[in-house]
KOLZAMAR-601103 format. One line per 5 residues: their letters; for each residue x, y, z of N, C-alpha, C. Coordinates in steps of 0.1 Angstrom, whole numbers, plus 5000, padded with zeros to 4 digits. Each point is the difference from the previous one (the first is absolute). Example, Ala and Ser with C-alpha at 12.3 -4.5 7.8 and 13.67 -1.06 7.14 Angstrom:
# KOLZAMAR-601103
as> 5132,4943,5078,4991,5012,5000,5009,5012,5000; 4996,5011,4993,5009,5011,5000,4992,5011,5008
***
This chain:
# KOLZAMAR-601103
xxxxx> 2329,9529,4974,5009,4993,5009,5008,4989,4992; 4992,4993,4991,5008,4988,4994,5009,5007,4993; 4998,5010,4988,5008,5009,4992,5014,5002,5008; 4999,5006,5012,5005,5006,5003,5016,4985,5007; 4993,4991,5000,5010,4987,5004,5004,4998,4991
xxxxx> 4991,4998,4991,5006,5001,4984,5013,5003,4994; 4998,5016,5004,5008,5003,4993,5015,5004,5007; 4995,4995,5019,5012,5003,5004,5009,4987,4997; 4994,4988,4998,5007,4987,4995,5005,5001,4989; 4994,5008,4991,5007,5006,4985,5014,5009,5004
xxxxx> 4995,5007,5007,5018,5010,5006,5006,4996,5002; 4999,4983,5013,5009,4994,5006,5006,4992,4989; 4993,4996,4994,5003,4991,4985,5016,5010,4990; 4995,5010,5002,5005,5008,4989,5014,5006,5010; 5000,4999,5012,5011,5006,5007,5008,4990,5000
xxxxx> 4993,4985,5004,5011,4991,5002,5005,4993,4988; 4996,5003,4994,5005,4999,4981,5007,5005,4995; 5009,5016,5009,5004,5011,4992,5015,4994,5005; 5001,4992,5007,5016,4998,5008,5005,4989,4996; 5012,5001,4992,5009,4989,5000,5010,4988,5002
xxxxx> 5003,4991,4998,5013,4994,5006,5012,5007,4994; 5013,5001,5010,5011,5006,4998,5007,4990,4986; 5007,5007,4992,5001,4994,4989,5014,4995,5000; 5006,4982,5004,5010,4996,5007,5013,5000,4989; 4996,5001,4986,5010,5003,4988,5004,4986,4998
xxxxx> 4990,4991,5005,5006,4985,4992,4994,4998,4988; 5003,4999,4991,4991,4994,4989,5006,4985,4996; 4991,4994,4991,5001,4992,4995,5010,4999,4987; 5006,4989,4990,5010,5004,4989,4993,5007,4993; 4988,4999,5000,4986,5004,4986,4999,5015,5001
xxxxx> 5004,5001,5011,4998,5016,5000,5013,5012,5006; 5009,4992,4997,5014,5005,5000,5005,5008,4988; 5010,5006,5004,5009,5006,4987,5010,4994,5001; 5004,4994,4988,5012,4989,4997,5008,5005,4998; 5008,5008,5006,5011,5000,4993,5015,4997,5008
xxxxx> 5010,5000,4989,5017,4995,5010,5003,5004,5008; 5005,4996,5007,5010,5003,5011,5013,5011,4995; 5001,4997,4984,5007,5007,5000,4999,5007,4985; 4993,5011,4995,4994,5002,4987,5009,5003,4989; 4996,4995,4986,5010,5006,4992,4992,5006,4992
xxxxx> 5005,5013,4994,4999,5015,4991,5005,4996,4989; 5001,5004,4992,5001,5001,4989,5007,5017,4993; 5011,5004,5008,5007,5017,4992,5001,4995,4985; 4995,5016,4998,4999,5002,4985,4987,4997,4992; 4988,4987,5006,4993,5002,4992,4985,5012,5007
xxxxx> 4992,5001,4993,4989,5014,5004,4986,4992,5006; 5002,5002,5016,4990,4994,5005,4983,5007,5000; 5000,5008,4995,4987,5004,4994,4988,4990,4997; 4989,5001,5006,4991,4992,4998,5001,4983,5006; 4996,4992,4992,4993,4985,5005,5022,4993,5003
xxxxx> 5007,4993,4991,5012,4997,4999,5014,5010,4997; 5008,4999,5004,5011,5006,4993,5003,4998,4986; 5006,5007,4995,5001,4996,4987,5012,5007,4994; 5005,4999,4986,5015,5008,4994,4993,4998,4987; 4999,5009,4991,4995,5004,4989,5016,4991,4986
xxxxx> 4997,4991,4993,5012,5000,4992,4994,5005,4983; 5009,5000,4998,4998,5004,4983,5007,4993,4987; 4991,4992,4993,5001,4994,4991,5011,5002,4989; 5001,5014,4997,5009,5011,4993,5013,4998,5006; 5001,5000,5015,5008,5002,5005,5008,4982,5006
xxxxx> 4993,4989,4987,5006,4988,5007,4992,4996,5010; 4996,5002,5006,4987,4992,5010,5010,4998,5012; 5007,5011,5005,5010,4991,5013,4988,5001,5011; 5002,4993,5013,4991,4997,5008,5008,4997,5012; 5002,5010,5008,5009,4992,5017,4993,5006,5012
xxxxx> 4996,4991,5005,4996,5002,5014,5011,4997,5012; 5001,5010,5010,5012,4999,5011,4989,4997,5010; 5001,4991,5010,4992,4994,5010,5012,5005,5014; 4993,5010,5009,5008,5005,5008,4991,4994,5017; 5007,4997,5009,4998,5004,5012,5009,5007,5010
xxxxx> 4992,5002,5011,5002,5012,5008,5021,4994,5007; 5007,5009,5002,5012,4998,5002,5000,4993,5014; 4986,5008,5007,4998,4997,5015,4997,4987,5001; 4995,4992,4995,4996,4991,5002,5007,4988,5004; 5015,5005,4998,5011,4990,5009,4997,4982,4989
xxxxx> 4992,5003,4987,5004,4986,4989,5000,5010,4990; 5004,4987,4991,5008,5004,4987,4988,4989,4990; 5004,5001,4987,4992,4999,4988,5013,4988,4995; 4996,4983,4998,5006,4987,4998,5000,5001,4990; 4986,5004,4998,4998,4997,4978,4985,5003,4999
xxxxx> 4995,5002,4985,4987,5001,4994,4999,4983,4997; 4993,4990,5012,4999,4993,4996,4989,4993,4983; 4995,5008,5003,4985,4990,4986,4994,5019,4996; 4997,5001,4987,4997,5009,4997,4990,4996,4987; 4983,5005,5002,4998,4993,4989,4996,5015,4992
xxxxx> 4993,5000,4988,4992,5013,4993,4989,4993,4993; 4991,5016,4998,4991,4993,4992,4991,5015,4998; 4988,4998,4998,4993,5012,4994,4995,5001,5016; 4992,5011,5002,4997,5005,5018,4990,4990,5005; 5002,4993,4998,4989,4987,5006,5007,4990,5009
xxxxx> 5015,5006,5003,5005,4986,5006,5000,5001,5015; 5002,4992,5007,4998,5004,5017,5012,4987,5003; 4994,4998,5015,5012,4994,5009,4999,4987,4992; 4984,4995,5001,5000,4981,4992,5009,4998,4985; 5000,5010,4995,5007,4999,4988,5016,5001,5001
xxxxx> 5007,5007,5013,5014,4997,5006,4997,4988,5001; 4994,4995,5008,5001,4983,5011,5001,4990,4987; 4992,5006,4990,5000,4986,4991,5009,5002,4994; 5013,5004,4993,5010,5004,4996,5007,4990,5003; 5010,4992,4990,5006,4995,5002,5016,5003,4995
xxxxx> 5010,4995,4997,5010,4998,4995,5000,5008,4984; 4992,4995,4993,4999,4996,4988,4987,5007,4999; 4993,5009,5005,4990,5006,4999,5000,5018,5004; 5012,5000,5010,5002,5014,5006,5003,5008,4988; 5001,5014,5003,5007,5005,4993,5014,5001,4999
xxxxx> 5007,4998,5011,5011,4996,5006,5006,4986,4995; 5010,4996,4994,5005,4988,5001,5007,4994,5013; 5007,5011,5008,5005,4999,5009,5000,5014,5011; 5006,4997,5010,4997,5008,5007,5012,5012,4996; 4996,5014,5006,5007,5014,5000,5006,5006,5010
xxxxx> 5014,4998,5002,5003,5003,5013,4998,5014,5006; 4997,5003,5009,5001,5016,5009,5016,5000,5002; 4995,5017,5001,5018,5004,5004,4993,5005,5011; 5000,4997,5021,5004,5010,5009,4980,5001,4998; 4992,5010,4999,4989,5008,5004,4990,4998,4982
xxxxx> 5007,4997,4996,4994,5004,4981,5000,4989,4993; 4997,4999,4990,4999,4987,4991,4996,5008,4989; 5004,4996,4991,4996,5007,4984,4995,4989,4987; 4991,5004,4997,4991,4992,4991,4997,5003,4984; 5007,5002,4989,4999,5000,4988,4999,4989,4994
xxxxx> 4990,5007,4985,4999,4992,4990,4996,5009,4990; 4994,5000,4991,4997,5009,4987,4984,4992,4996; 4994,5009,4993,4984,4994,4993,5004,4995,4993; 5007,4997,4991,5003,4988,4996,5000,4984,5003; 5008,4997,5008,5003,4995,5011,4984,4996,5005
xxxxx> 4996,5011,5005,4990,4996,5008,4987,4993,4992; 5003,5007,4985,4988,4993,4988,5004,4982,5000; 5019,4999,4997,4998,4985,4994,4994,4990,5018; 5002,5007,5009,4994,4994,5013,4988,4996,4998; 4992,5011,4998,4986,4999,4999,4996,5007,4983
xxxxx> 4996,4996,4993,4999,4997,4987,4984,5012,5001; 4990,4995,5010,4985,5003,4997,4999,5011,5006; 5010,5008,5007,4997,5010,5013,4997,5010,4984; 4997,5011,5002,4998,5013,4990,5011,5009,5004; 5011,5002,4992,5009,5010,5005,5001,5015,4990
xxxxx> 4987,4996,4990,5002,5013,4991,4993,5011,5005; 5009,5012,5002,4993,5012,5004,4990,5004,4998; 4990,5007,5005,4985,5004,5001,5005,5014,4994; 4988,4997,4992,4998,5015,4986,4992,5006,5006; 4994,5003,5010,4991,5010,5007,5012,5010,5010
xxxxx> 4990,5012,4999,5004,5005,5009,4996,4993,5018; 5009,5004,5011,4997,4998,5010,4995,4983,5004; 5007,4994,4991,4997,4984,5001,5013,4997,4999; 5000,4988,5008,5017,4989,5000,4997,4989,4994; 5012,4992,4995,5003,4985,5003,5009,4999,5009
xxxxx> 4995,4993,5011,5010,4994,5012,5001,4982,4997; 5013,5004,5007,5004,4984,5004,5003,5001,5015; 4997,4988,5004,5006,4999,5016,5007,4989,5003; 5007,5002,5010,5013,4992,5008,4999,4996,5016; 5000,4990,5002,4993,4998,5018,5019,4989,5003
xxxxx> 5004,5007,5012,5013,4992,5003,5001,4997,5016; 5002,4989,4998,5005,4990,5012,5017,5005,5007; 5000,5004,5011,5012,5008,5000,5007,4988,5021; 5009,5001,4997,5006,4991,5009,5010,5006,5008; 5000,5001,5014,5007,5010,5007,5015,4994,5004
xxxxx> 5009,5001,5003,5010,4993,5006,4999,4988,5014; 4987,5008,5005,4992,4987,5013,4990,4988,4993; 5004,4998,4990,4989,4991,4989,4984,5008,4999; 5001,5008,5010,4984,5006,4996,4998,5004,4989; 4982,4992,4996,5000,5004,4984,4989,5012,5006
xxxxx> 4995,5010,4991,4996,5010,4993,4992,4998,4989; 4988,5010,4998,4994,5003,4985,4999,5009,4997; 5009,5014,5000,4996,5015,4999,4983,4999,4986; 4996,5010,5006,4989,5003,4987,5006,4998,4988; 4990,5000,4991,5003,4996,4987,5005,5016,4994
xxxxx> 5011,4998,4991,5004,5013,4991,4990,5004,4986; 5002,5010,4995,4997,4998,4980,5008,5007,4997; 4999,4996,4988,5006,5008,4987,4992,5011,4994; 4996,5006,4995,4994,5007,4991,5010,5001,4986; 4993,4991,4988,5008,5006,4989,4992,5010,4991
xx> 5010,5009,4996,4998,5009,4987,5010,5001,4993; 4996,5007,4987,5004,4996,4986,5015,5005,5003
***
């Protein structure tokens, strides 16, 4: 008899265990997905994998342009690339914030035309910026040197923006 209470308190246990609260879809910021109101793409570079990225070639001058695009729908437009920094793939949002003037990669700001904004420079360029980044091509097969680019982008409503960070991949 006791068993048998036992184990129907075990059932009840295990029945009224099995039922949920309705799931109200509030979360907290911590558990949000951050992203804009209004996202920007990147046409032209190969979203494959972790970052976007555009392959340049050392042979070929080291050119380097990123087009920062948003949706036509979105009823704004693209003010400027305000602060753009680079560095080897270690850099994140703290390393924008701390950017200054005289620290960006940017001297000044890059105006948008309309939906787009275009962003060139060459490895060159990007070495006398940063002197210690590694921009010499990797002698292995199936191995890169990347550089990366993280940009502060500014809408025509003053809203600022951080699209994900870009790379480079150089080879020879």
């Amino acid at each position: 008899m006791k068993n048998i209470i036992i184990n129907l308190l075990l059932l009840a246990l295990v029945a009224g265990s099995s039922f949920s609260c309705k799931d109200d879809q509030v979360y907290s910021d911590l558990v949000r997905d951050n992203r804009p109101a209004v996202p920007v793409t990147f046409p032209g570079a190969t979203t494959y994998g972790f970052n976007p990225y555009i392959t340049s070639s050392l042979a070929a001058g080291g050119a380097i342009q990123f087009t920062l695009s948003i949706p036509a729908t979105s009823g704004r437009t693209i003010k400027e690339i305000t602060k753009v920094v680079g560095g080897a793939t270690g850099i994140n949002v703290a390393t924008l914030n701390a950017a200054t003037a005289t620290t960006a990669y940017n001297p000044a700001p890059i105006a948008g035309s309309g939906t787009t904004a275009v962003f060139t420079t060459t490895i060159a360029d990007f070495k006398k910026k940063y002197p210690t980044v590694p921009t010499t091509p990797a002698t292995q097969a199936n191995t890169f040197t990347e550089i990366q680019f993280l940009f502060l982008v500014t809408l025509d409503d003053g809203t600022q923006i951080v699209p994900e960070p870009v790379r480079v991949r150089i080879v020879a």
